[in-house]
N, C-alpha and C positions, 0 to 999 in steps of 0.2 A: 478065559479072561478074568483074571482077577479086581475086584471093587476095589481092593484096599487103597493102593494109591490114589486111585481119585477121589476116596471119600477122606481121605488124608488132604488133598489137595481144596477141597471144598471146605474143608475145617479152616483151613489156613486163611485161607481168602474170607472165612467169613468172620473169625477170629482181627483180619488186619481191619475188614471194613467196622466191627466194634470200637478196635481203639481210634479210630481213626475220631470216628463218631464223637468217644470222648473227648476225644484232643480239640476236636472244632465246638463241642459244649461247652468246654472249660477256658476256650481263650475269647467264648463271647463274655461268659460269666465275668472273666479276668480286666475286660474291656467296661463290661458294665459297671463294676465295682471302681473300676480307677475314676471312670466318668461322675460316678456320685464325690470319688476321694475331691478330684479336682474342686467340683463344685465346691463343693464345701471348704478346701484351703482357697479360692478365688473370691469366694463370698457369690460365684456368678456374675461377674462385674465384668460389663463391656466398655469401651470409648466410643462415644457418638457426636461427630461432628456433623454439619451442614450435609445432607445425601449420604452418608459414609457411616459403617456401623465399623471398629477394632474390635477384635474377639483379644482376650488376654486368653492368651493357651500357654502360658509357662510362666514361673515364679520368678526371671527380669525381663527386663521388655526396654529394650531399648529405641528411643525417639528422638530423631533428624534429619537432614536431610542429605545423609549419604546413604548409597545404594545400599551399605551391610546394616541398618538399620532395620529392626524388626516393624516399625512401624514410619513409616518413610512420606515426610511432608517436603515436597520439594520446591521450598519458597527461599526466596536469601534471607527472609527474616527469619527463618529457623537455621540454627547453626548445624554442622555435620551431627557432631554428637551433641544434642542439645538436653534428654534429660530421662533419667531411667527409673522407671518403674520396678518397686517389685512389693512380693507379697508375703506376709510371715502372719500364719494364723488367723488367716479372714479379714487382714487389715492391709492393703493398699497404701503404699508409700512410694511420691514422687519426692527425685532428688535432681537438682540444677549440677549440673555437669560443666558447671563453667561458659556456659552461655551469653555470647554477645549481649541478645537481648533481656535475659532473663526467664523465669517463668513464674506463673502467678497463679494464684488459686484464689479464686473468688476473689480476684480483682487488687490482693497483696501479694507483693513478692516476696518469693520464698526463696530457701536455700534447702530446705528438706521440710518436708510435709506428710502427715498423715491424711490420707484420704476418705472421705464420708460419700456416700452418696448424694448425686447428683451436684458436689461439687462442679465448677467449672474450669478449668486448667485455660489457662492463656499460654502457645506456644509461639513466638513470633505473632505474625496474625493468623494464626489458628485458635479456634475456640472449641475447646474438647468436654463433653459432660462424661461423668463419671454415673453408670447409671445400672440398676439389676440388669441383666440377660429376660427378656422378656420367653424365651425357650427354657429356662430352669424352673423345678418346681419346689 
């Protein structure tokens, strides 16, 4: 009975179970690093309304009350497409999308705005704070 083959066979297997190893270290490492990226182009900035926290997880964000709506307030005072968020370098920028009602920021309507924290967005009768992620460090 010759060993070779099977200690050829046990190399192999323990050679895939290494990369393998690598492959699932480096795509948590890849995960963890984007999770800091994000942070940091987001500033960590969540929307919190009355019971209701928005996670912003992408750089636009779209707000109204049609079902393809990234954030979906289903009131007739909020329009389908009523106003879009986005983000460029740690700064929060809403923009009125033609909106029936309009949209307000700290109680002026606006047409494009930069966003500060804990401003407060009027969207119809939605009242939205702009506020840290309490989970970011």
């Amino acid at each position: 009975m010759e060993l070779t083959p099977l200690l050829l066979c046990a190399a192999t297997a323990a050679a895939i179970d290494i990369c393998s190893l690598v492959l699932i270290l480096c795509a948590y490492r890849e995960r963890s690093t984007g999770k800091k990226r994000w942070n940091k182009i987001s500033s960590g900035m969540e929307l919190v309304e009355q019971g209701h926290t928005h996670r912003l997880l992408c750089d636009e964000i779209l707000i109204g009350r049609h079902a393809s709506a990234d954030i979906r307030l289903p009131e007739m005072s909020v329009s389908r497409y009523h106003a879009l968020l986005t983000v460029a370098d740690g700064v929060w920028t809403i923009t009125d999308l033609g909106s029936k009602s309009g949209v307000f920021v700290n109680g002026v309507q606006i047409k494009r705005k930069k966003l500060r924290e804990n401003d407060v967005i009027s969207i119809g009768s939605r009242r939205l704070t702009l506020r840290k992620r309490r989970d970011v460090k």
